[in-house]
N, C-alpha and C positions, 0 to 999 in steps of 0.2 A: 623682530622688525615689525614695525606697524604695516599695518595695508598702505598708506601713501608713501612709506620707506620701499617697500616689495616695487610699488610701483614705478616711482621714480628709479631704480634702477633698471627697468625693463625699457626705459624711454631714452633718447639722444634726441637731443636738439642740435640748434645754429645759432649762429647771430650774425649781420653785417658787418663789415668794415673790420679794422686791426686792432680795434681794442675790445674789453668787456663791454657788452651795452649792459644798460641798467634793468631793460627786459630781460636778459637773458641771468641776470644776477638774480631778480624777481623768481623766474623760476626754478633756479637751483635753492634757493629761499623756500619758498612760497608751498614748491609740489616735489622738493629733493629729487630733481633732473641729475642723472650723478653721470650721464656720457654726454657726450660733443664729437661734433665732427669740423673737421676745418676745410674751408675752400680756398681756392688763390686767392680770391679777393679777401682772405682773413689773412694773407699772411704778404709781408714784402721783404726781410730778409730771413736770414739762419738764428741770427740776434732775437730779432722780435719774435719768431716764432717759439725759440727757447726760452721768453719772457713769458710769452702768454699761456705757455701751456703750464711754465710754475704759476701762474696765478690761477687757472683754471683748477689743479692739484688742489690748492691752499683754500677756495673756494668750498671745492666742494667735499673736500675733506671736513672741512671746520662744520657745513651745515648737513652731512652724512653720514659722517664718522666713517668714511667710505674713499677709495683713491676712485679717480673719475676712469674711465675707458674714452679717450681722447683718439678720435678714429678720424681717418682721411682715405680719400680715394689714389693710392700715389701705384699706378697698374706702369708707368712707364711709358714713354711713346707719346700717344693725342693726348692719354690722361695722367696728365705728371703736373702734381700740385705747389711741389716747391719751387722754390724763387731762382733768381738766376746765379744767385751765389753758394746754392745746393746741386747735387748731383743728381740728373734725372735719366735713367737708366732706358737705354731701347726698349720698343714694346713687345708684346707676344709674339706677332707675327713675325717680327724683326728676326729675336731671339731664334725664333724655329727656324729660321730661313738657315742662320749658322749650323743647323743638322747637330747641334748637338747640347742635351740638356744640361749638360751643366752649368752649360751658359745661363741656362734659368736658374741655378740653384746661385752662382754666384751673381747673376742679378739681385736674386731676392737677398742673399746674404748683404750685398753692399748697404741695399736698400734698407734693409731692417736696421743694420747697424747706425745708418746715417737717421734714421727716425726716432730711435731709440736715443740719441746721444743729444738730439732735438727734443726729448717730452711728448712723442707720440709712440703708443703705445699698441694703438690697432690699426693694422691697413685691408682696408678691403679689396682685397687680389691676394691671388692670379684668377684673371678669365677662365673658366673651366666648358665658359661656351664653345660649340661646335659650329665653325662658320660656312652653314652647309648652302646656304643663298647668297649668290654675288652680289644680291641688290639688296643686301641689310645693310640700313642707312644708320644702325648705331653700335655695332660690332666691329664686322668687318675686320679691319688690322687689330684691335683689341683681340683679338682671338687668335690661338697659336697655329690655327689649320683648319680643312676639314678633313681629317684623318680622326678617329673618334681617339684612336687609342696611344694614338703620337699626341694629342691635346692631353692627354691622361699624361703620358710620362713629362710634359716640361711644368701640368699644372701641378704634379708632386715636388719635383725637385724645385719650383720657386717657391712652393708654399712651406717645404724644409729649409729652404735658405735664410727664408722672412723668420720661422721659427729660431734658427740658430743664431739667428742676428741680433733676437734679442724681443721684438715684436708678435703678439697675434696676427695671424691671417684668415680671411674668409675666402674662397672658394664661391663663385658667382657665373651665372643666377640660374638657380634649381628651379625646374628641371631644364631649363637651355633658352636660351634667347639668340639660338644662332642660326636658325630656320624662319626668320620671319621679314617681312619686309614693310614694318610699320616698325617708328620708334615708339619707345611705352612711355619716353618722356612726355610726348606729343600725343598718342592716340592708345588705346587696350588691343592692344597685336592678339592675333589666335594663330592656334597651333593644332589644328585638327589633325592630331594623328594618332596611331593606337598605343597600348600599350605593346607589343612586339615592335612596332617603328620606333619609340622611343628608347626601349632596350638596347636596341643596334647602332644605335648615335647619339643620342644626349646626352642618355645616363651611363653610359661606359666613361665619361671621365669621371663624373660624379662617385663611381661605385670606385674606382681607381683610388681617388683623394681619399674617401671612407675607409677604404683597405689600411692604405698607408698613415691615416691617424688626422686627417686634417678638424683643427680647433674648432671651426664653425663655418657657418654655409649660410649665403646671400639669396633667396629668394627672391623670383620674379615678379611681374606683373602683368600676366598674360593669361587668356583662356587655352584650358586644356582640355576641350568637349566630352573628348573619349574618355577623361580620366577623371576630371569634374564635371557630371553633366550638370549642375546648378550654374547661375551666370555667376558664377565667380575666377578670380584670377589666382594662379596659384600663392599668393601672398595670404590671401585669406581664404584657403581651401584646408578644410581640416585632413578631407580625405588624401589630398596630396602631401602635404607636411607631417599630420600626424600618423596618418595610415601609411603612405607609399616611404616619405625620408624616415621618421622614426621607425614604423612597424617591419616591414617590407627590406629595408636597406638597413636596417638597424643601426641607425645613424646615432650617436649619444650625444656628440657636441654641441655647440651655439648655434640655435636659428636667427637670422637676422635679414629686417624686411632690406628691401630697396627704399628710399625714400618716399613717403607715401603722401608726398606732395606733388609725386610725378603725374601728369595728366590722367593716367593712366587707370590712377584712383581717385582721384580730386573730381575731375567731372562726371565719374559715374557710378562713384560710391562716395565721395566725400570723405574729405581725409581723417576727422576725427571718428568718422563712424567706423572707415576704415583700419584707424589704428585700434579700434578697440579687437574686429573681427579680425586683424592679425592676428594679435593678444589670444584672442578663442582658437584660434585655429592651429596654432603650435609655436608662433614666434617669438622668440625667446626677449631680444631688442628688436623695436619697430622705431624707426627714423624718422624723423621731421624738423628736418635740418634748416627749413627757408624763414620759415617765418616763424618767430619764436613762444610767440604768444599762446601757437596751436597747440604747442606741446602741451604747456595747461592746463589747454581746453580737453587735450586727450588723456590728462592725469585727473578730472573732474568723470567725465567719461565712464573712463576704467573703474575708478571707485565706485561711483553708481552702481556697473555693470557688475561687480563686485555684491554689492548689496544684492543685490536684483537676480542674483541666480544666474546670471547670464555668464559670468568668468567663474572659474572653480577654483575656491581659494587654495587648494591644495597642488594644483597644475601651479602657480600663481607662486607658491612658496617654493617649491621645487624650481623655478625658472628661476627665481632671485636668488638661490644658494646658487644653481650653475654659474649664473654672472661670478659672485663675491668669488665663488674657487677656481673661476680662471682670472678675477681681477684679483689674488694671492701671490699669481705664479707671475700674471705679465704688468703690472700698474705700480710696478713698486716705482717708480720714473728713471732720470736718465745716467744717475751717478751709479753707476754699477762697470763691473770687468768689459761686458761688452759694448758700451755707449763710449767709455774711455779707448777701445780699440778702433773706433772709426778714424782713417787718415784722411783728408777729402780732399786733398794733392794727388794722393794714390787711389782713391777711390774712382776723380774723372779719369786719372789716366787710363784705366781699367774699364770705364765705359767708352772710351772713345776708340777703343782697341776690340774691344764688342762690337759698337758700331761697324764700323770699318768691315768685318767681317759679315755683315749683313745686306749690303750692296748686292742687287741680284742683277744678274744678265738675263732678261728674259726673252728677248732676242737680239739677235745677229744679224743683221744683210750680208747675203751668199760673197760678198763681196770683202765680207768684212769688216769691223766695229768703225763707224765715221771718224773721222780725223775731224776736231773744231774747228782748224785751221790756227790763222794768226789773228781774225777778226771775226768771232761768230757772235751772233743776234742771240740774249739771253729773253725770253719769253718766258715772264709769269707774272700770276693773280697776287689779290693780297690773301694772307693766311685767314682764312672765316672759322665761323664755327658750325660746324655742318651736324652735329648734335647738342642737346641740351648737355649732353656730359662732359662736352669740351670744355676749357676753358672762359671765362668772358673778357679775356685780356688779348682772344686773338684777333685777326682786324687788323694785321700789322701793314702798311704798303708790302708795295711788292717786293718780297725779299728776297725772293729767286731770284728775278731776271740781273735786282742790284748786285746780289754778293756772288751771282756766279760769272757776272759779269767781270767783275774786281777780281775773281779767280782764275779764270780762262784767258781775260787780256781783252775783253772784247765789248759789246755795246749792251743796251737791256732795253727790250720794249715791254710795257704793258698789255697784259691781258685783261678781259673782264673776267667773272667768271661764269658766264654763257656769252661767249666771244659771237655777234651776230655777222651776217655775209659778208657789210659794209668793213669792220673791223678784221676779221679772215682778211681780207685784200687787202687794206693798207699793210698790215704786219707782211703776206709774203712777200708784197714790193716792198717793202722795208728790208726783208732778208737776202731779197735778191743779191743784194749789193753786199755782202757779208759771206764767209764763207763757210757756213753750215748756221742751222738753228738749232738753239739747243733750247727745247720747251717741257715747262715743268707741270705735269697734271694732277690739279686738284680735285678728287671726286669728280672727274672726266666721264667714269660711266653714267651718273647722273644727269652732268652738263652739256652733254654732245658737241656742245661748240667748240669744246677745246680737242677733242678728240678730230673734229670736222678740221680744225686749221693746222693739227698735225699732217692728215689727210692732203688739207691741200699744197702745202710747204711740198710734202713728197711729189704730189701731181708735178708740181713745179720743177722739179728737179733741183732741189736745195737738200743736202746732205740735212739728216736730221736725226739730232739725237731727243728722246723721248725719255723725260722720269719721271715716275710718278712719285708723288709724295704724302700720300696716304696709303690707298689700295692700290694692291696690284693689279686691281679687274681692271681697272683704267688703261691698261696695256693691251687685253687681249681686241685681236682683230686689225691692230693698226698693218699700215702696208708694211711689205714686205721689205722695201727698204730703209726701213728705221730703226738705230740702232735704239731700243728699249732696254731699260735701267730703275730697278723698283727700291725705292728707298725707304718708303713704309710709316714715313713721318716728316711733316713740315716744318724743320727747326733749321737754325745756321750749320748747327753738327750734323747733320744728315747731308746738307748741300755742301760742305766740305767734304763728308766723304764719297759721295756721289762725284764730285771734282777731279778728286786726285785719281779715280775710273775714270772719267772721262780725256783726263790729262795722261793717261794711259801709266802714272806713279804709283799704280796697284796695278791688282789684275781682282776682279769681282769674284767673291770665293761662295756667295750667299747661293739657297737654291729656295724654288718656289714651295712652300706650303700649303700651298693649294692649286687646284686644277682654275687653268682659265677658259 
């Protein structure tokens, strides 16, 4: 292989919208870009998606002689990338709530199967983070707990699930991004802690997944002082990737950055400097998924860096055979035994049967779980994006208050989401008149006001039932007479099965996976 052949497989890009753009053809041309990653905004049904990822194949096959690694973030839950006419599977925390892994493994097994029978070939999950801070604003439910070594057992069994399904998985983001309370989309988080504190929580699931064979590993974007004292983020720390995950954990598989368009490296390393000092520092694929031109500008870069002594062409040969003999075993695309075994009549029925079992009661009044009555007040926001990793399709009105309204028999008010005093008081005199409120919390630990008007509903003396629909910390502290209900994600299939608990036609079997 040439040096811009070596390179172009070490690179993934993106591009907007649902078709091939012509930039994005440019550089599968130009600097042989041989991976992609897709976002919702690349895809609107199961159809189109299975078009473009043959065209993407045919592409860059013809200009690489090479099958592409066609990768997506589809983790389940807040970050589930397929359209509404695909199956998108509960998330980590969900999962764990059911107490039992196999629920991960036949997550990921659905999962893989349904991606693989679609022309996607790599998913980046399972979460391996440890969600050891209530107020990390980009984890959180994405994570199966903070339990080091229960995050270990469900991120093996979904990361063999994904494997048996037919797709690669990565394992993210090395060494943890579950202790911090900055997103790295938005700002460079740190993580000042030693190597013995890191030992005992982050890397216990990381050394887990390594045990048990996982294909490759997601690196972060965050300082780790104790362990990198240079200002660098573990993305482009030699000593972390090639000393501690290679030497140290003797990790042999794929290293692969995080997007290195996330803030995290853009404003204070700059992304193409960046993607080269991944490159140096052990990363096998480094991402640059938004803006497509960069990827380019990072295969210009590299080369240089190449010439110039600064990449070692021999690291550099050795990363592009690992790509090409795991793109042997998983890119051959979707006409094979297990892409033809996906049913996706049997596949929802199977997630919603999951779901269902994830419903947590995390509390009771001494009294006993609230009755809705015949006419209770349905309160809630509209779904937002509370990370850069969300979706950008969410935003939807309020879909709580409407559809659990339509479910329960009863009426829907409006929330904001930082409900202020004036709006608190219209809603409880709104509820007065209804018999019980049932209000649904969006990142409430963040918002307080939504947490304040559950608060005051109770002062009131109005039966209240409480769900949160993200995180569970949105629960902890509420008064003691509210029945509390963790549902762990804001979709219509989460608020039906929070419903049919409420309507008292289950009984809630989910338990907490983390302390509140």
């Amino acid at each position: 292989m040439t040096r811009k052949e070596q390179i172009g497989q070490r690179l993934v890009t993106g591009f907007p919208g649902t078709e091939l753009t012509d930039d994005y053809k440019r550089m599968v041309r130009d600097h042989k870009i041989a991976n992609v990653t897709l976002f919702r905004e690349n895809i609107e049904s199961c159809a189109q998606l299975r078009r473009i990822c043959g065209e993407i194949q045919s592409l860059v096959r013809e200009e690489t002689g090479h099958a592409a690694f066609i990768t997506i973030d589809q983790e389940g839950g807040v970050v589930s990338r397929l359209p509404s006419d695909g199956v998108n599977v509960p998330g980590a925390m969900a999962v764990a709530a059911t107490k039992d892994p196999e629920n991960a493994y036949r997550a990921g097994l659905l999962t893989g199967r349904q991606l693989r029978s679609l022309g996607v070939n790599f998913d980046f999950a399972p979460v391996a983070d440890v969600n050891i801070n209530p107020a990390n604003p980009v984890i959180g439910a994405r994570s199966y707990g903070d339990d080091p070594r229960e995050v270990g057992r469900y991120v093996c069994r979904m990361f063999q699930g994904l494997s048996d399904g037919g797709v690669l998985s990565s394992a993210k983001h090395f060494p943890g991004h579950g202790d911090t309370d900055v997103d790295s989309h938005l700002a460079l988080p740190k993580v000042d802690k030693s190597r013995d504190e890191l030992e005992k929580a982050e890397l216990v699931p990381f050394r887990m997944a390594i045990k048990a064979g996982v294909p490759a590993i997601m690196t972060t974007h965050i300082l780790f002082p104790q362990i990198e004292p240079e200002y660098l983020p573990a993305t482009m720390s030699r000593r972390i990737l090639t000393g501690l995950l290679r030497g140290e954990l003797g990790y042999d598989g794929l290293i692969v950055s995080d997007c290195m368009e996330m803030q995290a490296i853009r404003d204070y390393f700059g992304t193409v400097k960046g993607a080269v000092a991944a490159l140096g520092a052990g990363v096998d694929m480094v991402l640059i998924t938004h803006s497509t031109l960069l990827s380019g500008e990072a295969a210009v870069e590299a080369e240089k860096a190449l010439m110039e002594g600064r990449l070692d062409p021999d690291e550099m040969e050795r990363s592009a055979g690992r790509i090409l003999a795991l793109k042997e075993k998983w890119a051959d695309g979707p006409s094979d035994a297990k892409a033809a075994a996906f049913d996706r009549d049997e596949a929802r029925a199977e997630s919603l049967a999951m779901l269902q079992k994830t419903i947590t009661e995390v509390s009771r009044p001494r009294t006993g779980a609230a009755s809705c009555g015949e006419r209770p007040l349905c309160i809630g926001c509209s779904s937002f994006r509370s990370s850069l990793v969300g979706n950008v399709d969410d935003g939807r009105d309020n879909l709580f208050g409407i559809l659990m309204a339509e479910l329960l028999g009863g009426d829907h008010a409006d929330m904001t989401v930082e409900p202020d005093g004036e709006r608190i008081a219209r809603l409880v005199a709104e509820a007065a008149d209804h018999t019980a409120a049932v209000v649904g919390l969006c990142e409430g630990r963040r918002y307080e006001g939504q947490r304040r008007l559950v608060k005051a509903l109770a002062d009131a003396r109005i039966p209240v039932i409480a769900v949160s629909l993200r995180s569970p910390y949105d629960l902890a502290g509420l008064p003691e007479t509210v029945w509390a209900l963790a549902a762990y994600e804001y979709s219509p299939d989460s608020i039906r099965a929070a419903a049919k608990v409420i309507k008292k036609e289950t009984v809630p079997t989910g338990r907490l996976p983390v302390r509140l």
